[in-house]
C-alpha positions in Angstrom: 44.0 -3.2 -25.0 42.8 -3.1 -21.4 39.9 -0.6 -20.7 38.5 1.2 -17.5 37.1 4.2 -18.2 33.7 2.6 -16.9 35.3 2.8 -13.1 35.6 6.0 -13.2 32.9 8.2 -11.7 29.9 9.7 -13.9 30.9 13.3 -13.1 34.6 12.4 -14.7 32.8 10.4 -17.5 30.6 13.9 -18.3 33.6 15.7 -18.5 35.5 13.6 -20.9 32.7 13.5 -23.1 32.3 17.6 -23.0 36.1 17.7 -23.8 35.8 15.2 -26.7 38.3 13.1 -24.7 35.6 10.4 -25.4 32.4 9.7 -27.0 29.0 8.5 -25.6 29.6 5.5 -28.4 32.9 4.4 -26.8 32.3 4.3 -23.1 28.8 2.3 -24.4 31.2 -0.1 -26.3 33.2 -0.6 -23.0 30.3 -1.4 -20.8 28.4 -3.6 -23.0 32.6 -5.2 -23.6 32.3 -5.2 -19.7 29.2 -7.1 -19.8 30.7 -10.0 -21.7 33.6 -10.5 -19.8 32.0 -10.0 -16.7 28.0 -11.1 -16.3 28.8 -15.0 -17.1 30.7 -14.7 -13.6 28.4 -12.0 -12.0 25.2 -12.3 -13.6 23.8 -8.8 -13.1 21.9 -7.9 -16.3 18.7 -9.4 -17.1 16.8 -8.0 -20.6 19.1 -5.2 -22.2 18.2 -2.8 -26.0 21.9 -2.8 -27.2 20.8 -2.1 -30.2 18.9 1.1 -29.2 21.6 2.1 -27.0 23.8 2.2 -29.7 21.4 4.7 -31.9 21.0 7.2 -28.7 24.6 6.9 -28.3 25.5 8.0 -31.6 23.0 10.7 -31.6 24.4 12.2 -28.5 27.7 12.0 -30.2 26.3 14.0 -33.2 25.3 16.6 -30.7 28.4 16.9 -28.8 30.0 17.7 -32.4 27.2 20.7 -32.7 28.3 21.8 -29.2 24.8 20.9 -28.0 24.3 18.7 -24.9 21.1 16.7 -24.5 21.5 17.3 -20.4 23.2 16.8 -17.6 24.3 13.1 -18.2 24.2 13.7 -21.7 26.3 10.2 -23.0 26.5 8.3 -20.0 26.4 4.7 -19.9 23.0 3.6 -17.2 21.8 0.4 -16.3 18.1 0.1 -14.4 16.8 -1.7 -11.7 14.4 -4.8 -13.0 11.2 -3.6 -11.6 11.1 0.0 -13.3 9.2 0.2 -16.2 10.9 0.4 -19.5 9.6 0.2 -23.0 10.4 -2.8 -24.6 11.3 -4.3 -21.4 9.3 -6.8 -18.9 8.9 -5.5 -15.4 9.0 -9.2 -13.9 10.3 -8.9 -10.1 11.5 -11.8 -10.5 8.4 -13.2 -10.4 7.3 -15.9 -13.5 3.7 -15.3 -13.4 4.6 -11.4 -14.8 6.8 -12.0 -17.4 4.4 -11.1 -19.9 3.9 -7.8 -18.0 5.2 -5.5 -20.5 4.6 -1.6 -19.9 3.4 0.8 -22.3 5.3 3.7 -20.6 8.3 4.8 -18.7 8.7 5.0 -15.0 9.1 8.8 -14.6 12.6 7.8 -13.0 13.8 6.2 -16.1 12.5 9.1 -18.4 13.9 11.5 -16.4 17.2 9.6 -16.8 16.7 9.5 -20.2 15.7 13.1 -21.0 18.5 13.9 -19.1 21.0 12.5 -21.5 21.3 8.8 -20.3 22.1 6.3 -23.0 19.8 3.2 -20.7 21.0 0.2 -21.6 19.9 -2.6 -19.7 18.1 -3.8 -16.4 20.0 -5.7 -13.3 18.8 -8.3 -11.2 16.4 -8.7 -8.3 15.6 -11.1 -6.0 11.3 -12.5 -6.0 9.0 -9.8 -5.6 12.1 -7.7 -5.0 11.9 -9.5 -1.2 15.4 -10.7 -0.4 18.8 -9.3 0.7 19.8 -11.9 -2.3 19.1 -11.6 -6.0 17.8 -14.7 -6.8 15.0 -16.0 -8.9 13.5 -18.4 -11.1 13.7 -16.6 -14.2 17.4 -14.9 -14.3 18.9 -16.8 -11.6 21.3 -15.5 -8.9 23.7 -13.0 -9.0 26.7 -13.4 -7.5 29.4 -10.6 -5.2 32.3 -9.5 -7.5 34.5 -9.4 -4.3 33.3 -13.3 -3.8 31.2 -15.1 -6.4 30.1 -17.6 -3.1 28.4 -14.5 -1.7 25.4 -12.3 -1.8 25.3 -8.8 -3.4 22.5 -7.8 -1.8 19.2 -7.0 -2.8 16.9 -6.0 -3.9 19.3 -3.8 -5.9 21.7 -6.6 -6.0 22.2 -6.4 -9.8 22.4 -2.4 -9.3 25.4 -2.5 -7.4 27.2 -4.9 -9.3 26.7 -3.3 -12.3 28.3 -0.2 -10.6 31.4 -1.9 -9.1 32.1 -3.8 -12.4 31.8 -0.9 -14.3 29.2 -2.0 -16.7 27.6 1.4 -16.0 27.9 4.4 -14.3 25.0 4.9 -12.5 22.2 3.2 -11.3 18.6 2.9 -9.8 17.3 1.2 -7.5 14.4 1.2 -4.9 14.7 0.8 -1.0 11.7 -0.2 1.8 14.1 -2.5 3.6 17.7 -1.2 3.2 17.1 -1.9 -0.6 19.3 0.3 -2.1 21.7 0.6 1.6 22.6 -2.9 1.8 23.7 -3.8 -2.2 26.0 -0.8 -1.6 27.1 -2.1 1.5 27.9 -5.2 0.6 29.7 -4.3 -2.9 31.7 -0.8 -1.9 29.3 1.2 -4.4 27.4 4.2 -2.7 24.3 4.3 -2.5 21.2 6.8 -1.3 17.6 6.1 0.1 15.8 9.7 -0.2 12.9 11.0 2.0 9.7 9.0 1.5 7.7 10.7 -1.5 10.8 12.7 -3.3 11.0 10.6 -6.3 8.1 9.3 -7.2 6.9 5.4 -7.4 4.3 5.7 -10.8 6.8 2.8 -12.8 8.0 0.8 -9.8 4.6 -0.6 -8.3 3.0 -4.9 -8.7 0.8 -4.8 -11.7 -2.3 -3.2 -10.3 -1.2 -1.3 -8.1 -2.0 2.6 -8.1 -1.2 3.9 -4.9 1.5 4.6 -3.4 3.1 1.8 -1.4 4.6 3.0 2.5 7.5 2.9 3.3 9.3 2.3 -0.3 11.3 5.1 -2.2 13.2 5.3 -5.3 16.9 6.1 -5.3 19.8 6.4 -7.0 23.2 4.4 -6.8 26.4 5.3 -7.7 30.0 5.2 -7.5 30.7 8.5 -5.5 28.8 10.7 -3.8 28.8 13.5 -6.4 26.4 11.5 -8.5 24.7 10.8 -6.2 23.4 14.5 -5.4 23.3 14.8 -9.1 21.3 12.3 -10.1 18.7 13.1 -7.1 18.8 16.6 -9.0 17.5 14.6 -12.2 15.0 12.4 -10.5 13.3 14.2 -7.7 10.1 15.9 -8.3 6.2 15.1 -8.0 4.6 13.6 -10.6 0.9 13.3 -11.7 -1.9 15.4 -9.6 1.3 16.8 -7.4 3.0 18.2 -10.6 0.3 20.6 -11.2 1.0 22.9 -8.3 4.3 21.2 -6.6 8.0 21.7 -6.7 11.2 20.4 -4.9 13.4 22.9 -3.8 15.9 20.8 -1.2 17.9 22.5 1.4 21.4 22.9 1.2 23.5 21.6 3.8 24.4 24.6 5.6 27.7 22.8 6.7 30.6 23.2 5.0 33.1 20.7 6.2 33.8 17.8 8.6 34.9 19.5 11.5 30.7 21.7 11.1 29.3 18.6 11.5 28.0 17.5 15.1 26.7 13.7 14.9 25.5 10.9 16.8 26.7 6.9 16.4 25.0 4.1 17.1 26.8 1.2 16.1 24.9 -1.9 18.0 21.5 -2.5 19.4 19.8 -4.6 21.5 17.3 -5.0 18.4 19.9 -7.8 16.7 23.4 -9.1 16.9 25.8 -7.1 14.7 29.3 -8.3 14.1 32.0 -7.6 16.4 34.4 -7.1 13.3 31.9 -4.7 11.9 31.1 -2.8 14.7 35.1 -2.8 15.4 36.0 -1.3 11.5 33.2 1.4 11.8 34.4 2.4 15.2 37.9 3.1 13.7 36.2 5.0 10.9 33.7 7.5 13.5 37.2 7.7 15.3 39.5 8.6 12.3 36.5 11.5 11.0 36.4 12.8 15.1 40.4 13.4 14.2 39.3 15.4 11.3 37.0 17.4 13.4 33.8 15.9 13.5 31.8 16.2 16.6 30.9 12.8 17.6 28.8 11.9 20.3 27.6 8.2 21.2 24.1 9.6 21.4 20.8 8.4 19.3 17.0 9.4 19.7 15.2 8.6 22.9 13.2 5.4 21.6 13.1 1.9 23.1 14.4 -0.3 20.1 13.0 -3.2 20.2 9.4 -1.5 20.2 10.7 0.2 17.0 11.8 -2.5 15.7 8.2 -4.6 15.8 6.6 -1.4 14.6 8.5 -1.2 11.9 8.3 -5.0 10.9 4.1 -5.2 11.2 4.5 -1.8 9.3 7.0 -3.4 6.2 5.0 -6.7 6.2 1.8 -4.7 5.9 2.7 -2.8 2.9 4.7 -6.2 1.6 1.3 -7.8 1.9 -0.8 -5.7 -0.8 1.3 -7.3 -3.4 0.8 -11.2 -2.1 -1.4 -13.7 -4.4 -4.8 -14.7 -3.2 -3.2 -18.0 -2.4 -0.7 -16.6 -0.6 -3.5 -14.0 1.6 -5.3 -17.7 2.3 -2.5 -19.1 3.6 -1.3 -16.3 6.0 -4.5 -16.4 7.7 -3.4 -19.7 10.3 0.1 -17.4 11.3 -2.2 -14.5 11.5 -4.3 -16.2 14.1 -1.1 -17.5 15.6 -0.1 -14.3 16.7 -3.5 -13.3 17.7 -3.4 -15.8 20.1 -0.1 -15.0 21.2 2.4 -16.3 18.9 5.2 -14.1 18.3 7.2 -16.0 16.0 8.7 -14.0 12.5 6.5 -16.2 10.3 3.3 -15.3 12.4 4.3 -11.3 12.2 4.3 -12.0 8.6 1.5 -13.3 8.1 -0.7 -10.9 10.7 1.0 -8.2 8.9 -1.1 -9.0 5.4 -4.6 -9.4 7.6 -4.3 -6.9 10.5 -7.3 -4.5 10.3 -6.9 -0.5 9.0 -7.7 -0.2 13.0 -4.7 -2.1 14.3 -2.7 -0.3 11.3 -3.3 3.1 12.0 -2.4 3.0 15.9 0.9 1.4 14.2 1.3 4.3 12.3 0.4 7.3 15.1 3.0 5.5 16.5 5.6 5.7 13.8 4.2 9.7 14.1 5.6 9.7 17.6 8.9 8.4 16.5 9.1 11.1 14.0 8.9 13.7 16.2 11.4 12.4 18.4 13.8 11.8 15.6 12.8 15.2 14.8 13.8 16.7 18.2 17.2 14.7 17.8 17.9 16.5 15.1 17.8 19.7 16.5 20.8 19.5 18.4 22.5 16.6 15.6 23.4 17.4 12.3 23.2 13.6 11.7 23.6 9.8 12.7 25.9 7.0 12.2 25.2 4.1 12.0 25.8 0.8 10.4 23.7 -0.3 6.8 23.3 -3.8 7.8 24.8 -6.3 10.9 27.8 -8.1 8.9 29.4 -8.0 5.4 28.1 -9.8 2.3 27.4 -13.5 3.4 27.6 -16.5 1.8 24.5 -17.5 -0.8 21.9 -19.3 0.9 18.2 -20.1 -1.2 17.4 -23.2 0.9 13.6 -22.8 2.4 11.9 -19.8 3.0 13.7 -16.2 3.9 11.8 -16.5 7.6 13.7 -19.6 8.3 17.5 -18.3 7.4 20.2 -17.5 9.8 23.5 -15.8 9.1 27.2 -16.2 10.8 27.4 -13.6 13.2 30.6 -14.3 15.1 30.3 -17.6 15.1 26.5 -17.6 16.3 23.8 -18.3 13.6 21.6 -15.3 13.8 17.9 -15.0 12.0 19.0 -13.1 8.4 15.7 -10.7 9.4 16.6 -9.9 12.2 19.1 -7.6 10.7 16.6 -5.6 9.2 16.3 -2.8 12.1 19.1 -1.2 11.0 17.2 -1.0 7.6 14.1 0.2 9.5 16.1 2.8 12.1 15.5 5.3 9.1 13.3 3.9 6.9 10.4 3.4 8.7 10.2 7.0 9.6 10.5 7.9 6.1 13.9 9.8 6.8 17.0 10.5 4.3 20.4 7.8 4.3 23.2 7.6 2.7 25.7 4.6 2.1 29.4 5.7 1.8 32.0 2.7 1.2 34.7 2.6 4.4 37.4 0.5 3.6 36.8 -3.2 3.7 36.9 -6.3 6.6 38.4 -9.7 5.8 38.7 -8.7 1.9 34.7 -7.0 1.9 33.4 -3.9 1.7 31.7 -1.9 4.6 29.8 0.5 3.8 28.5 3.5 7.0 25.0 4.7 6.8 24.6 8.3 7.1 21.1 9.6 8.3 19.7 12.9 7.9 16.6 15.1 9.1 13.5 14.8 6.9 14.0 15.9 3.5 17.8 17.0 4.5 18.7 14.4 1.8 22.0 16.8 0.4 23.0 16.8 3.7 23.9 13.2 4.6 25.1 13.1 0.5 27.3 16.0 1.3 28.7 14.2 4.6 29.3 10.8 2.4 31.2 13.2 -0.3 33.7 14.7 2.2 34.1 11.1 3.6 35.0 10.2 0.4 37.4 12.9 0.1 39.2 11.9 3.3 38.9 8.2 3.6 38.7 7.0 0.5 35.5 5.7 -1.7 35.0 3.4 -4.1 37.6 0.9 -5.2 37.2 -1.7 -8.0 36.7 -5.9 -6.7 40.2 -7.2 -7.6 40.2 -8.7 -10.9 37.3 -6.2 -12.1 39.7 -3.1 -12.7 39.9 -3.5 -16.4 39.2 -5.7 -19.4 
């Protein structure tokens, strides 16, 4: 008998399981059934506790019967990003020198999950060190686009959003310092959110090691509409630690209401990268179908020079990328870093400068990013929000040759540099603001998703925006050949 409960959404999956309609046990017993069928072609789950699963499934069963719940996602099938920490579980990153590197505590994101009902089942793929827009690596292999096995998912959260859009679970977490969690949505239909810098905390999700926080990176939720996504943000944000002694999250509430209280501003192509014509073409239909709905659009953006923003924003990424590097790999950067001292602007030599540069040279990066903030800031006070596209084509085709640096893309019939494409990751990121990725339809059989950014800490606001897209254009739609088992 075929079987899709698993695409519906998690809100509609609460609800049955409220209602009795069905139990925690049966909707586990379709996504692990999911799994089977589906991972040999996908290959989305790494490490999974079935057998546990099964146990917390039952016993949330046993309390529906009581009329008890054990929270808000009480009975809902989850699967986790690789790299949070989860008893029982290797956090590897894809990376073979950790794979002993077993934690002796949850991630606060995965036990808030699970004190809020979840039944976790199993983690999803990544790409090495979590530092690819593919999910690729020697120890799970690659994981392949359910709307075309030849192409990427995305990453880092590339197992995330397949697990989504095949419906082997209903949410899903991932993490985001270069479109992270914005471009496996993008590139699979699934939404998917990248909250202020600091709302959910990283304690779980760092290199073994590490204790600070990393900049830049956030923790976020993906789902498959935008209702859970504002309710799983409810579940995860909070300090943790030294913070939780004296601080709370209280978020604002979008003050709008619907489409046509919205004023926003587009930018759909820079002089930053090349973005597909095709893209930029589908997206322009969508700003243009929500202006007939009433939203106030205005080809407008913040008063920065892009291409400053852009280099800011890479030196910025690479240094935080760099405090997780190997000694061997610090040693080696140090001939690009004196390329570009001496001049050499190449990607590679940005790279490697970015792991060396002095705290000096990093903190005038960083008043800068300061000064972007507050001209973001004063862009926002006569925009609700920006447009803006999650990444500069759909899902392309698998490529692991060499080294990421090296890579280009198709981008109308032009091989562009795959990096380059990461401003439209940085445009909010960098400045540590709110986005959202809401699925629009799809170009040449793919999904396109439009990235909604918000004002600092606005993060319901750009959800609420994605949700009434949703509403009026359509959301998530299963990969052909995924819609049941």
């Amino acid at each position: 008998m075929s079987r899709d409960l698993m695409l519906k959404t998690a809100g509609e999956l609460s609800e049955l399981i409220r209602t009795t309609s069905v139990s925690a046990r049966e909707l586990l017993s379709e996504a692990i059934a999911r799994y089977e069928t589906f991972n040999p072609k996908v290959n989305a789950i790494t490490e999974h506790q079935i057998e546990e699963a099964q146990i917390a499934a039952l016993n949330a069963d046993e309390a529906t019967a009581r009329g008890d719940s054990i929270g808000v996602l009480h009975g809902i099938p989850v699967t986790i990003k690789e790299a949070y920490d989860w008893i029982g579980t290797p956090s590897t990153w894809g990376n073979p020198e950790w794979l002993d590197n077993f934690p002796d505590r949850n991630s606060p994101s995965v036990q808030r999950l699970l004190d809020a009902g979840a039944i976790i089942w199993a983690k999803t793929n990544v790409p090495f060190m979590l530092s690819d827009w593919q999910s690729f690596n020697e120890i799970y292999g690659c994981t392949n686009n359910p709307w075309d096995l030849d192409r990427t998912p995305g990453g880092s959260s590339g197992g995330s959003a397949v697990s989504l859009a095949t419906g082997m679970s209903a949410l899903e977490i991932g993490s985001d310092i270069g479109a992270s969690i914005r471009n496996p949505a993008h590139y699979c239909g699934v939404f998917g959110h990248k909250p202020t810098m600091g709302l959910i905390p990283q304690t779980g999700h760092v290199a073994p090691g590490v204790e600070a926080e990393v900049d830049i990176a956030v923790m976020g939720p993906l789902a498959r509409s935008a209702n859970d996504l504002d309710q799983a943000l409810s579940v995860l944000a909070g300090p943790d630690g030294f913070d939780a002694n004296g601080y709370t999250v209280q978020l604002p509430e979008p003050r709008q209401e619907s489409l046509t209280d919205y004023r926003v501003g587009v930018l759909l192509d820079t002089p930053a990268c090349a973005t597909s014509t095709a893209l930029v073409a589908h997206l322009e239909h969508t700003i243009d179908n929500l202006a007939s709905l009433g939203v106030n659009v205005s080809s407008t953006v913040p008063q920065i020079d892009q291409n400053e923003f852009f280099e800011n924003y890479l030196l910025l990424l690479r240094a935080a990328n760099g405090v997780s590097i190997s000694e061997e790999a610090f040693s080696d950067a140090r001939a690009g870093h004196e390329g570009w001292e001496r001049g050499e602007r190449t990607y590679r030599n940005l790279v490697d400068h970015a792991s060396h540069m002095t705290h000096r040279e990093w903190f005038a990066l960083h008043q800068q990013r300061e000064r972007y903030r507050k001209a973001w800031a004063h862009f926002f006070e006569d925009f609700d929000l920006l447009l803006c596209p999650a990444a500069a084509s759909t899902a392309f085709v698998h490529d692991h040759e060499g080294e990421r640096a090296d890579r280009t893309i198709d981008i109308d019939g032009a091989q562009e540099p795959v990096v380059d494409q990461l401003f439209w990751a940085g445009w909010s990121c960098s400045v540590y603001l709110p986005s959202t990725v809401a699925p629009v339809g799809l170009v040449d059989d793919l999904p396109v998703g439009l990235q909604i950014v918000a004002p600092h800490l606005h993060d319901r606001r750009s959800i609420q925006f994605a949700s009434l897209v949703e509403r009026e254009l359509g959301g998530f739609v299963p990969p052909p050949g995924y819609e049941r088992i």
